[in-house]
C-alpha positions as CSV (number, residue, x, y, z in Angstrom):
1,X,0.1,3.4,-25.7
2,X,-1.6,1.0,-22.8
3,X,-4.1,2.7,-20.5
4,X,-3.6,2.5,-16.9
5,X,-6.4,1.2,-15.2
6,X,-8.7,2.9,-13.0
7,X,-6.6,2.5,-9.8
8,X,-3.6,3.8,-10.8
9,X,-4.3,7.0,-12.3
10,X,-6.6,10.0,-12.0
11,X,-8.1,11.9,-9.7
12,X,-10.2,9.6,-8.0
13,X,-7.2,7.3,-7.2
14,X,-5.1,10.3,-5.8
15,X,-8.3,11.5,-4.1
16,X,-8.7,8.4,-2.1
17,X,-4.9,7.9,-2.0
18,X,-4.5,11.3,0.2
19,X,-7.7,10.2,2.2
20,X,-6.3,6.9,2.9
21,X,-2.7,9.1,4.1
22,X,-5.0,11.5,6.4
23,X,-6.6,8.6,8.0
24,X,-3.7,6.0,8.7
25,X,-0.3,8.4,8.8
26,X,2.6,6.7,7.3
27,X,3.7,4.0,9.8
28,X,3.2,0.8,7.1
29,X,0.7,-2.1,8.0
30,X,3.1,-4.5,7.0
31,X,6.2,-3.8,8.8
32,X,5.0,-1.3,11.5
33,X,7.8,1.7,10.7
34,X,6.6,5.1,9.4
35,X,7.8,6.8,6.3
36,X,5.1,4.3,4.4
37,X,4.5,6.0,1.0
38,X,2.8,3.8,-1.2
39,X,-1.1,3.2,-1.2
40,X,-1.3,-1.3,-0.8
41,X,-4.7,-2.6,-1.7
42,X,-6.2,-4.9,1.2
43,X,-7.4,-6.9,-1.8
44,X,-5.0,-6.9,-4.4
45,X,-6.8,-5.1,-7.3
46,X,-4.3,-7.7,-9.5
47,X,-7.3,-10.9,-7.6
48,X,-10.4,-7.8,-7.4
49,X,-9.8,-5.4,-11.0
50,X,-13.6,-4.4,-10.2
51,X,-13.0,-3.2,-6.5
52,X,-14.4,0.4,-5.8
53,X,-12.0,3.2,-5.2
54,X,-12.3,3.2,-1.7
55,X,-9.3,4.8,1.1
56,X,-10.5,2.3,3.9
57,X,-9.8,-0.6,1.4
58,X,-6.0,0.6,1.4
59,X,-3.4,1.3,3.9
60,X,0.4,2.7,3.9
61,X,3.0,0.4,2.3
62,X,7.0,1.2,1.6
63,X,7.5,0.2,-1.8
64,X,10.0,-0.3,-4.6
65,X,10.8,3.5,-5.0
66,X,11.3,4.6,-1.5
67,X,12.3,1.1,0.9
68,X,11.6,0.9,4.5
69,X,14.4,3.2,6.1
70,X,14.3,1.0,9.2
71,X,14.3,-3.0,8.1
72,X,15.0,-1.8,4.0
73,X,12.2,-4.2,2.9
74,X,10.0,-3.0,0.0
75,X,6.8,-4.1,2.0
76,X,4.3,-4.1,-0.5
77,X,6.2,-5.1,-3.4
78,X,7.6,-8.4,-1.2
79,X,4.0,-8.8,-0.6
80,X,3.0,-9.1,-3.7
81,X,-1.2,-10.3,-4.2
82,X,-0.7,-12.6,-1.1
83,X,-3.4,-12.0,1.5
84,X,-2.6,-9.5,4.1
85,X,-2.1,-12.2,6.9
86,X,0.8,-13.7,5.4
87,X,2.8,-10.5,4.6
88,X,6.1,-9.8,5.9
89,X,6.5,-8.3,9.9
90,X,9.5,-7.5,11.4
91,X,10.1,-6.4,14.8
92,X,8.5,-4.2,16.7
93,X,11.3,-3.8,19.3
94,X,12.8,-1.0,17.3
């Protein structure tokens, strides 16, 4: 069996995961609607395997598992390792 890397499993993932929650909420950075409940990395860890476990390094993302119940979008799976300035906004006249 594979091992999961360092920033998908363990305590000091989930750790800074639930930090990252109390800091930001839920409302995703990429679309603006709340119910965000994926961790995104500010620098994909897929350009950055090396990057420190760190919560102000991530922010709330809807993902593949629970879509954006507003727009639908998976936000941080349509994202994808692009830089954060070319992800995917919808309106904010919701």
């Amino acid at each position: 069996m594979a091992r999961r890397g360092k920033h998908r499993a363990g305590r000091p993932y989930r750790r800074a995961r639930a930090q990252m929650f109390a800091i930001y909420g839920d409302t995703c950075h990429i679309c603006g609607h709340h119910g965000a409940g994926e961790a995104d990395h500010l620098v994909p860890v897929s350009l950055d395997c090396e990057q420190p476990i760190d919560p102000h390094a991530m922010r709330p993302a809807h993902g593949a598992n629970a879509r954006c119940p507003v727009c639908g979008r998976a936000c941080n799976t349509e994202r994808g390792n692009r830089p954060v300035t070319y992800a995917v906004r919808t309106s904010q006249a919701w």
